[in-house]
py3Dmol code that shows the C-alpha trace and the ligand (Angstrom):
import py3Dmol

protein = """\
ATOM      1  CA  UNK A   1      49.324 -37.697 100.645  1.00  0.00           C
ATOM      2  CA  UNK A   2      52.538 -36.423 102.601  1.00  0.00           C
ATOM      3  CA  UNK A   3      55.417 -35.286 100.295  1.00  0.00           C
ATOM      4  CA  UNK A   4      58.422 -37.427 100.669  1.00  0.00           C
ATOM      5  CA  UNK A   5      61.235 -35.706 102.514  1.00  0.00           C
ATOM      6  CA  UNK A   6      64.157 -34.120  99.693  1.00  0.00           C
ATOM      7  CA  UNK A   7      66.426 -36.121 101.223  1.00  0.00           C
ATOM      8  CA  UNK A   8      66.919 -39.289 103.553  1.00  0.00           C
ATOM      9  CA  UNK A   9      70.213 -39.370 105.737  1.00  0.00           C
ATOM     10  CA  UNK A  10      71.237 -43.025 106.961  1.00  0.00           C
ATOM     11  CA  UNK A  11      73.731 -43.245 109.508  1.00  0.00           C
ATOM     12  CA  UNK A  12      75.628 -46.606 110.291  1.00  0.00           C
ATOM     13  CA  UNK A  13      77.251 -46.337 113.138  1.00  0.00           C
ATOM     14  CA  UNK A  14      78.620 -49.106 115.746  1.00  0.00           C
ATOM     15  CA  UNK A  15      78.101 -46.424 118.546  1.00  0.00           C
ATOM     16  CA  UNK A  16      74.106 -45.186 117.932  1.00  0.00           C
ATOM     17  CA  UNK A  17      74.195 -43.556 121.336  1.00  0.00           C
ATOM     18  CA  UNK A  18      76.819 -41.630 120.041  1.00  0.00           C
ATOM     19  CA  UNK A  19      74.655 -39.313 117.926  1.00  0.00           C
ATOM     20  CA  UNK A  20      71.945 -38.622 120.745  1.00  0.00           C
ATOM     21  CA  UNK A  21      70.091 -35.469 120.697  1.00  0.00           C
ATOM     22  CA  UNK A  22      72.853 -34.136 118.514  1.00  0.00           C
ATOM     23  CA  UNK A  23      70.243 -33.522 115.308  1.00  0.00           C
ATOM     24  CA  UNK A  24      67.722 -32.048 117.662  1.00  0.00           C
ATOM     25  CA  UNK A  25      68.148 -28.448 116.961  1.00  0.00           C
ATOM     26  CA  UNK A  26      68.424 -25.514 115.402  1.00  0.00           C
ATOM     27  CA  UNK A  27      68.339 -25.802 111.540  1.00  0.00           C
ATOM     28  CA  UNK A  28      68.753 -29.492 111.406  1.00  0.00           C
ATOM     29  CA  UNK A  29      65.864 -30.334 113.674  1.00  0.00           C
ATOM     30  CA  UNK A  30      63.441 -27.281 111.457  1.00  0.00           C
ATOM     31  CA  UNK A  31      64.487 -29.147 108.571  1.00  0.00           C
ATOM     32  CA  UNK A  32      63.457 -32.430 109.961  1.00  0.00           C
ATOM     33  CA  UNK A  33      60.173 -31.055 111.165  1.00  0.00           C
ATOM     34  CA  UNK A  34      59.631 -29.728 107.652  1.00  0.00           C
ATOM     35  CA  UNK A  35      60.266 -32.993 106.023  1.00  0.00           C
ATOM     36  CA  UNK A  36      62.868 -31.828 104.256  1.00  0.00           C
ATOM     37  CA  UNK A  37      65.289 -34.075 105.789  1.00  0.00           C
ATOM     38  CA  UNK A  38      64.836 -37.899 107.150  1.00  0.00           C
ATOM     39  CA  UNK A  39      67.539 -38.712 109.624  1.00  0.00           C
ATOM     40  CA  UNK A  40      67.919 -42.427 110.477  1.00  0.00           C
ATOM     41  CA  UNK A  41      71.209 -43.713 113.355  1.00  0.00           C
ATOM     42  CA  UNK A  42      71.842 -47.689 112.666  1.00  0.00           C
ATOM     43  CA  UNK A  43      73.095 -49.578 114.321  1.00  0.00           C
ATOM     44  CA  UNK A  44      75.683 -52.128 112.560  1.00  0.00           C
ATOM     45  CA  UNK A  45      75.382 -54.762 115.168  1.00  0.00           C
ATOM     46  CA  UNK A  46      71.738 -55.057 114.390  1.00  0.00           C
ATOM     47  CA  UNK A  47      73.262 -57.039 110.988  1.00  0.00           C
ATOM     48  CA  UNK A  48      75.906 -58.985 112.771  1.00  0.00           C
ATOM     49  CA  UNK A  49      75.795 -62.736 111.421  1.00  0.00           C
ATOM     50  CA  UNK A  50      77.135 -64.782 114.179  1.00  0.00           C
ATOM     51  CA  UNK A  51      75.695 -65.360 117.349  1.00  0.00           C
ATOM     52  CA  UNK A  52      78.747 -62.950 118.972  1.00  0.00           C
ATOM     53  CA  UNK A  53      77.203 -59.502 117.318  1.00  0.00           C
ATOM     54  CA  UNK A  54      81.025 -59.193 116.156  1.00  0.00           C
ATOM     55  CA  UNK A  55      81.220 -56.234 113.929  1.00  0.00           C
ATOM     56  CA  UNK A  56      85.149 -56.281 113.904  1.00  0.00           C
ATOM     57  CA  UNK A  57      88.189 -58.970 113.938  1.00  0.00           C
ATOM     58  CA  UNK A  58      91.855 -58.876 113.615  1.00  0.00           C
ATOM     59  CA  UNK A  59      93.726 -57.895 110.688  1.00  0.00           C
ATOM     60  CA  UNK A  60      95.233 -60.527 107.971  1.00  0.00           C
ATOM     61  CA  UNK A  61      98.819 -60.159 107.933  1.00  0.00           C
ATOM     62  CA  UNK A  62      99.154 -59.084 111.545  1.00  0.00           C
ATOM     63  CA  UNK A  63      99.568 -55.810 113.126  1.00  0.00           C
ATOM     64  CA  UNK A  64      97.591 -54.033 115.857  1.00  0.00           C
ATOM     65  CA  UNK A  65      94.176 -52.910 116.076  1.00  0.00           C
ATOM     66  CA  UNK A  66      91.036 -54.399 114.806  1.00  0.00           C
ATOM     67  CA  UNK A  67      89.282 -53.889 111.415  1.00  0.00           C
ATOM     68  CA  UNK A  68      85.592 -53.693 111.136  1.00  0.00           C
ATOM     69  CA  UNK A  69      84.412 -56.934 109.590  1.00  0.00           C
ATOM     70  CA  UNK A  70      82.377 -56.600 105.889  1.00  0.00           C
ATOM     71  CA  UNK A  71      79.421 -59.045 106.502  1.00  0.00           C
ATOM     72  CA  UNK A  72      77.125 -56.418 108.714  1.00  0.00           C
ATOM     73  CA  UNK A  73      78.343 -53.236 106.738  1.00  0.00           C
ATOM     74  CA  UNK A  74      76.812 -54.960 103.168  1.00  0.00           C
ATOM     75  CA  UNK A  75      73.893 -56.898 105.483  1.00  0.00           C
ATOM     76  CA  UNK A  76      72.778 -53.002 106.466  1.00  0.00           C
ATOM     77  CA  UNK A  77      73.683 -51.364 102.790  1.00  0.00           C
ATOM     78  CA  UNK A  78      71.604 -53.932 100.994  1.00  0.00           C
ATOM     79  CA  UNK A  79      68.540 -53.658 103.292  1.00  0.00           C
ATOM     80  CA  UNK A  80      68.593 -49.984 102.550  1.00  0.00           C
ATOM     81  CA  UNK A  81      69.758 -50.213  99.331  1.00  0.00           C
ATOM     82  CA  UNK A  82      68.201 -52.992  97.987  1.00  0.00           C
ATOM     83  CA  UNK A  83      71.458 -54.028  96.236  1.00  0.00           C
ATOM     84  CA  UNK A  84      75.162 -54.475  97.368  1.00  0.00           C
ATOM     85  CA  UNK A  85      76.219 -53.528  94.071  1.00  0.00           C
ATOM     86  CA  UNK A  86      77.411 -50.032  93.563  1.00  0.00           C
ATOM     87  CA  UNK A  87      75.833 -49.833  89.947  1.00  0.00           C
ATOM     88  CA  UNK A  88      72.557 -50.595  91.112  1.00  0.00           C
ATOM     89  CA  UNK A  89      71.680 -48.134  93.565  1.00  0.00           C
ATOM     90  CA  UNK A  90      68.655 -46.150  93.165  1.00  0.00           C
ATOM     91  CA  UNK A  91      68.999 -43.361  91.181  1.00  0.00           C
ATOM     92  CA  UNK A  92      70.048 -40.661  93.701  1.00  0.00           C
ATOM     93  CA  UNK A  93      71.966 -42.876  96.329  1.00  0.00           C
ATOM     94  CA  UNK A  94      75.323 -42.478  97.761  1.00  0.00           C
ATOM     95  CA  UNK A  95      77.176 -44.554  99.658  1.00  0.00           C
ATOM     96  CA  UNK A  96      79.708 -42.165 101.854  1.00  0.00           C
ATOM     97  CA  UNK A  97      82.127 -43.791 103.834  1.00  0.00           C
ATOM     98  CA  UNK A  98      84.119 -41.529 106.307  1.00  0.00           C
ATOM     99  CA  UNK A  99      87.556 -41.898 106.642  1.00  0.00           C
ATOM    100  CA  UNK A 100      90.877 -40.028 107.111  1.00  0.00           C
ATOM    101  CA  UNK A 101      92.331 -41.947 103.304  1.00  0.00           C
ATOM    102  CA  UNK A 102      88.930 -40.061 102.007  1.00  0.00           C
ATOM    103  CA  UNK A 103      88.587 -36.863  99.806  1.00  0.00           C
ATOM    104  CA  UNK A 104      88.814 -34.077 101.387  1.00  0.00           C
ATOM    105  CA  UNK A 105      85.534 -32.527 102.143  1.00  0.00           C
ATOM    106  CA  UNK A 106      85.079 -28.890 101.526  1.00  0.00           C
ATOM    107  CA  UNK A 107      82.001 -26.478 100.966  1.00  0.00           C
ATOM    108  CA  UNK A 108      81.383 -27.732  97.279  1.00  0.00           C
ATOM    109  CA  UNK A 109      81.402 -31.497  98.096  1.00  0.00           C
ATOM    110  CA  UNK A 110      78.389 -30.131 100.287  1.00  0.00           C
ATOM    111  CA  UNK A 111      76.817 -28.615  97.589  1.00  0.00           C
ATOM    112  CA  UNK A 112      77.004 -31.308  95.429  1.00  0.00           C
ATOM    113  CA  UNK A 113      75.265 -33.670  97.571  1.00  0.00           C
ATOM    114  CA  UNK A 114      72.434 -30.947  98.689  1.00  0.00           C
ATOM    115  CA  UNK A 115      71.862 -31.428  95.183  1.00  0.00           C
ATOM    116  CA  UNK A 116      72.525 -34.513  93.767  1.00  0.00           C
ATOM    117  CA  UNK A 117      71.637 -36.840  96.150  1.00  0.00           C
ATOM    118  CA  UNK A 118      68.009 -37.960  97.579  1.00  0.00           C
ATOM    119  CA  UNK A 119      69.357 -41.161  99.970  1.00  0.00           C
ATOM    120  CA  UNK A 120      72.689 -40.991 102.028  1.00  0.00           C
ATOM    121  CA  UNK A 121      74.007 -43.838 103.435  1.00  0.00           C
ATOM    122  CA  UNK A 122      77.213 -42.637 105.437  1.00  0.00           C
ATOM    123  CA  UNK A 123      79.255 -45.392 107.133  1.00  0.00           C
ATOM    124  CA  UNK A 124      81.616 -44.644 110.115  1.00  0.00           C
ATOM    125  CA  UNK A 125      84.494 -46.577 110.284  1.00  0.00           C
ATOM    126  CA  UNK A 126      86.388 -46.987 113.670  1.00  0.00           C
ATOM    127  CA  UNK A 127      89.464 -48.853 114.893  1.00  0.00           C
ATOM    128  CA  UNK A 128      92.081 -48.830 112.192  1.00  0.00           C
ATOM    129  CA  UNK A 129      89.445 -49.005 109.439  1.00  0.00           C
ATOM    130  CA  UNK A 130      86.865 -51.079 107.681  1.00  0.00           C
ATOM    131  CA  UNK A 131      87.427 -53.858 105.804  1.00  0.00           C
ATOM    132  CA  UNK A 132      88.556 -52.664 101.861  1.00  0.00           C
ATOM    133  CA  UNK A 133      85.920 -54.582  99.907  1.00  0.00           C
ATOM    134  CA  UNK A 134      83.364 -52.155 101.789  1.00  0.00           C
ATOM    135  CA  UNK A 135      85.185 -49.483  99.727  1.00  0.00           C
ATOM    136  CA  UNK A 136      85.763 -51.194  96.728  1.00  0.00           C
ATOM    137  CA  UNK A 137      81.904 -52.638  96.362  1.00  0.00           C
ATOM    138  CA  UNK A 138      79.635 -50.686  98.167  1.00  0.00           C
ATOM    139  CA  UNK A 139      81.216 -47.009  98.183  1.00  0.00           C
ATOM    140  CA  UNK A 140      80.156 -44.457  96.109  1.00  0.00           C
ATOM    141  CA  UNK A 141      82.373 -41.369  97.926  1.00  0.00           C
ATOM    142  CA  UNK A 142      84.940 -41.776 100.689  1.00  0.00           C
ATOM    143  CA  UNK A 143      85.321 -38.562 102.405  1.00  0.00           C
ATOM    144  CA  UNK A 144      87.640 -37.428 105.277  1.00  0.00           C
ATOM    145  CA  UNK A 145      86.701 -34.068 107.342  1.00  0.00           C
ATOM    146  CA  UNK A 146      90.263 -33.058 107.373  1.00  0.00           C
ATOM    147  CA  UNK A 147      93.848 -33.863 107.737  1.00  0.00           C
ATOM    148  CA  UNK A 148      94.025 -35.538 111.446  1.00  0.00           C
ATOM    149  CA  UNK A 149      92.672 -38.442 113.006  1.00  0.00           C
ATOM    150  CA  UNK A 150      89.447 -38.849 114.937  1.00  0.00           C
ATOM    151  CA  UNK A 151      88.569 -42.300 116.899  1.00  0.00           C
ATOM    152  CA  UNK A 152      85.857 -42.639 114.184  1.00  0.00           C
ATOM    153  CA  UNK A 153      83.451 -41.637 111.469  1.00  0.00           C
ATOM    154  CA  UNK A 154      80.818 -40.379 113.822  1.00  0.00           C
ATOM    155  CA  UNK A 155      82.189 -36.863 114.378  1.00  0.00           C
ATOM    156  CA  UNK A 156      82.022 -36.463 110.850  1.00  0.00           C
ATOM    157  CA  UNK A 157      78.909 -37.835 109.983  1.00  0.00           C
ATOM    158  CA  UNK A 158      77.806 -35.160 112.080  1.00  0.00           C
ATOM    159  CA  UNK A 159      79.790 -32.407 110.085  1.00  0.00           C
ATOM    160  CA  UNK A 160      78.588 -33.684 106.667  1.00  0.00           C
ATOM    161  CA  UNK A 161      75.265 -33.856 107.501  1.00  0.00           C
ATOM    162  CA  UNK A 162      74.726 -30.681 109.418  1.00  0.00           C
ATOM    163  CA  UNK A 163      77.071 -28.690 105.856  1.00  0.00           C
ATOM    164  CA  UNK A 164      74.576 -30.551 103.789  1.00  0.00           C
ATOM    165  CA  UNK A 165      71.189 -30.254 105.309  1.00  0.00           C
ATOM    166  CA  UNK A 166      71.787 -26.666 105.708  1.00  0.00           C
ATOM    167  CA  UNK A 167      72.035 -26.626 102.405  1.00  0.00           C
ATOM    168  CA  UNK A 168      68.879 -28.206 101.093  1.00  0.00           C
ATOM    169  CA  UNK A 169      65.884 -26.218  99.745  1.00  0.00           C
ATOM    170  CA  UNK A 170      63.972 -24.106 102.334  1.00  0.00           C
ATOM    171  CA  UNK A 171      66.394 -25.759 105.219  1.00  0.00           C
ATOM    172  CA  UNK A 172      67.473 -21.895 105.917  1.00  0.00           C
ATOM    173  CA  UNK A 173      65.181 -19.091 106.955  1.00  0.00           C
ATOM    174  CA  UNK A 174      66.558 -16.655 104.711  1.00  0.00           C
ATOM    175  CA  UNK A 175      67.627 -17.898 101.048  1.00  0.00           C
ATOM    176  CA  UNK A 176      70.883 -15.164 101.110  1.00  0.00           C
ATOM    177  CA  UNK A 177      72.403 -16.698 104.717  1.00  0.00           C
ATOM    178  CA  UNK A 178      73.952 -20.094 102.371  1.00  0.00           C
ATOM    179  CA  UNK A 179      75.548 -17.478  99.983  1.00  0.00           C
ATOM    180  CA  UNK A 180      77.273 -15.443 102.319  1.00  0.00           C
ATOM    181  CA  UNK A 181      78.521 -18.273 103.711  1.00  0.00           C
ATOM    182  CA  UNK A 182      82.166 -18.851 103.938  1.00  0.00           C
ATOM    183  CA  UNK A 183      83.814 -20.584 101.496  1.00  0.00           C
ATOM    184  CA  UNK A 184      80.187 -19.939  98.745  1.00  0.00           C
ATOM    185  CA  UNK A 185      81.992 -16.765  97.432  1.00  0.00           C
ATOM    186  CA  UNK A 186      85.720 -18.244  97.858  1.00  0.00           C
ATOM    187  CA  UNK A 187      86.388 -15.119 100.685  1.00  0.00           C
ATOM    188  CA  UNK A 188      85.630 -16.363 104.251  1.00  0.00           C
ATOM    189  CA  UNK A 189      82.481 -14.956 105.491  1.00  0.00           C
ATOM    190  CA  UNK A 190      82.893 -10.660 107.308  1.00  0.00           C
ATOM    191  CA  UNK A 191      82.746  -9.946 110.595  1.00  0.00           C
ATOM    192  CA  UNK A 192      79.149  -9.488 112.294  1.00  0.00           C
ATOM    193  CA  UNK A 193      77.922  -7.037 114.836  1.00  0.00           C
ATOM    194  CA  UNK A 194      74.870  -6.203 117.219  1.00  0.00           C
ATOM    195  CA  UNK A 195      73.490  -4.274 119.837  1.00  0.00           C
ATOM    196  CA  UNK A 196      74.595  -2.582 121.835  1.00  0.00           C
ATOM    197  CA  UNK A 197      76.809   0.285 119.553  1.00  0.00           C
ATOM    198  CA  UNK A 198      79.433   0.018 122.510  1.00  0.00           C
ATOM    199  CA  UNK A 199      80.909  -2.829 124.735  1.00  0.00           C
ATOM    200  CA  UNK A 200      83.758  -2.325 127.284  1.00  0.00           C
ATOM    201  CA  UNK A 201      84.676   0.853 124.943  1.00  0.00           C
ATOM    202  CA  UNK A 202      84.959  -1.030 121.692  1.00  0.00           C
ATOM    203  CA  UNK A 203      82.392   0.741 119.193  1.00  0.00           C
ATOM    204  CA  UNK A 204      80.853  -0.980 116.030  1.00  0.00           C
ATOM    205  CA  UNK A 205      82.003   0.408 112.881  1.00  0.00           C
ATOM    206  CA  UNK A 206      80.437   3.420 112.183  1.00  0.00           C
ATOM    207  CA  UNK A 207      79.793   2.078 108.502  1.00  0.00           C
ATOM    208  CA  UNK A 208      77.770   0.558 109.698  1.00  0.00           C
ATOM    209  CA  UNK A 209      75.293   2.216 111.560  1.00  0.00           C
ATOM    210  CA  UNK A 210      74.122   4.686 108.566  1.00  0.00           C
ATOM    211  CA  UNK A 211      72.190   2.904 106.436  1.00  0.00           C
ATOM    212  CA  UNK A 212      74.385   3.286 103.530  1.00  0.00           C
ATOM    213  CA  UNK A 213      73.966  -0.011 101.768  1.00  0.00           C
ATOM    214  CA  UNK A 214      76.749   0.524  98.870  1.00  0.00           C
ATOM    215  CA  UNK A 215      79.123   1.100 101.511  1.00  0.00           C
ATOM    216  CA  UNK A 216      77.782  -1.774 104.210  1.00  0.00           C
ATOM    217  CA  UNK A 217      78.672  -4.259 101.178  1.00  0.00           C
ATOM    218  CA  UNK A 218      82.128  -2.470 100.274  1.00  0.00           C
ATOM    219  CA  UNK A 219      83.571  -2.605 103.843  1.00  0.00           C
ATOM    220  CA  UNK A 220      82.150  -6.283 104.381  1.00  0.00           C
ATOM    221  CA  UNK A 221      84.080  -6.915 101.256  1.00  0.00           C
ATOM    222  CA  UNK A 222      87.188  -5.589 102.142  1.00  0.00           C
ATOM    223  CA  UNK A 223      87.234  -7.227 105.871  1.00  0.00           C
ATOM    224  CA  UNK A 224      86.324 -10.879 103.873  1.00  0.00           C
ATOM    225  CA  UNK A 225      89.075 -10.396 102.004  1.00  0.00           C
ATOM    226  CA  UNK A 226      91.456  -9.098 105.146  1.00  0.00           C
ATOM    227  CA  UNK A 227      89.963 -11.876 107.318  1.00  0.00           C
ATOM    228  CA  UNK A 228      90.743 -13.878 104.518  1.00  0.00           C
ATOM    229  CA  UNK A 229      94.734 -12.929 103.905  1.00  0.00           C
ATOM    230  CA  UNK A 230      95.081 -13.423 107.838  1.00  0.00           C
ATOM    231  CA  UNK A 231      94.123 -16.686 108.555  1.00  0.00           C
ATOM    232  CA  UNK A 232      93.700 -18.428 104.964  1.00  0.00           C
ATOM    233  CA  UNK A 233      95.953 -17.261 102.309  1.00  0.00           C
ATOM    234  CA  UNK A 234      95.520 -20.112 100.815  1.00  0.00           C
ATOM    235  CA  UNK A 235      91.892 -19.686  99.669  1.00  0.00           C
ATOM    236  CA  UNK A 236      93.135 -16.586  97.596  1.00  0.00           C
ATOM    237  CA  UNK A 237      96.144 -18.134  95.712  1.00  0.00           C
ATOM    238  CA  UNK A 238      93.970 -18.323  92.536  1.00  0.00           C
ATOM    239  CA  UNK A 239      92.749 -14.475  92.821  1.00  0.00           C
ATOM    240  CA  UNK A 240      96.106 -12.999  93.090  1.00  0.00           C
ATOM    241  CA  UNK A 241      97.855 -15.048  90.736  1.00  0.00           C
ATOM    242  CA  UNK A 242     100.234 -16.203  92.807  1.00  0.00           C
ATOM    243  CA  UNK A 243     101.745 -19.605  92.009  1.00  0.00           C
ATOM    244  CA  UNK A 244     102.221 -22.716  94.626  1.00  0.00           C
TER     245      UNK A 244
END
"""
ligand_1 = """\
10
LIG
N 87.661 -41.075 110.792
C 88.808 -40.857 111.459
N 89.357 -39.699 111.104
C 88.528 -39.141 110.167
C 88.579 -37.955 109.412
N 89.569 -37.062 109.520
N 87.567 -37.711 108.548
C 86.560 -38.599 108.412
N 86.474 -39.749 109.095
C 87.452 -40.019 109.973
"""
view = py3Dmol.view(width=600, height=400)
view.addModel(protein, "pdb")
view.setStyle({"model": 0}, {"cartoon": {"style": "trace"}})
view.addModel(ligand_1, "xyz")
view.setStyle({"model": 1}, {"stick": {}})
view.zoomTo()
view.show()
């Protein structure tokens, strides 16, 4: 008998076509040939209840845009789900729904899922957002990718799955590339070179061209930590003591 896959991704998306070959390579698509990961793009209008499709409508109490309506978003959860109620998921489920009101997702909120959960049911919202009893019934996590506005979910669907599946057990070639990471040691990751020793008169660091493994790790350090000061300050607030 086949293993089942560590984890299974659902997408639900009003725009399937969106996602096209876009989890077709590199370490996503090795994972998915591995069975590590089960990747599955919905489409919402498939659960639309009226003879229309609709999967949106206007707002109550005026104002412009549309919102997307909650009968096909809890038709699609519970055939997935087998429940539309939150506290009777399967053990391991999450319900994500993607967002610019949601948490803000960093390397850790990856982690945690590559860990906790074995079914991922991520719902991208579009228009000026999804109906709130979505939220307040079926979601387990609302997460937003960062602080500006995308025309919808799908962009970070993408971005949450790719941080997580990386993540999973065996997903990378070489169990060390996850830790070094930016972000996994708080630093932002050092800068990389390769071949060849010069380019248009710029030479690699000689550091790193002996062989001298003590002092390959103590310059990488110190550049994460430069790299770091430059362009995110902000990640070392804690280190320093500094307050704010
Ligand atoms: N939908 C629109 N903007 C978003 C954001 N920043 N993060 C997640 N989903 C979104």
């Amino acid at each position: 008998m086949l293993a089942a896959p560590v984890m299974r991704i659902d997408v639900l998306t009003i725009f399937p076509e969106f996602f096209g070959q876009v989890f077709d390579f590199g370490i996503i698509r090795r994972a998915r040939k591995a069975d590590i990961v089960q990747i599955n793009v919905i489409d919402i209008r498939d659960f639309a209840v009226d003879k229309h499709k609709m999967t949106d409508d206007r707002p109550f109490g005026g104002g412009d845009g549309m919102v997307m309506k909650p009968e096909p978003i809890f038709a699609a959860v519970e055939h997935l789900l087998g429940t539309t109620e939150r506290e009777k998921y399967p053990a391991g489920s999450r319900v994500i729904l993607l967002s610019p009101q949601g948490e803000q997702f960093r390397q850790e909120t990856a982690k945690r899922f590559a860990e906790d959960a074995e079914h991922i049911v991520m719902i991208c919202g579009r228009y000026e957002g999804v109906d709130e009893r979505v939220n307040e019934t079926l979601v387990t996590d609302e997460i937003s990718i960062g602080d500006y506005v995308l025309s919808g979910g799908e962009p970070a669907a993408i971005v949450l799955t790719d941080a997580v599946v990386r993540l999973l057990p065996d997903a990378l070639g070489s169990e060390t590339s996850a830790e070094n990471d930016s972000f996994s040691s708080g630093l932002l990751d050092c800068p990389h070179y390769t071949r060849p020793a010069e380019f248009m008169g710029r030479r690699v660091p000689d550091v790193l061209l002996n062989g001298n493994h003590a002092e390959i790790e103590k310059w990488r350090h110190e550049k994460a930590l430069e790299k770091t000061k430059r362009n995110r300050p902000d990640l070392l607030k804690g280190e320093t003591g500094e307050s704010g």
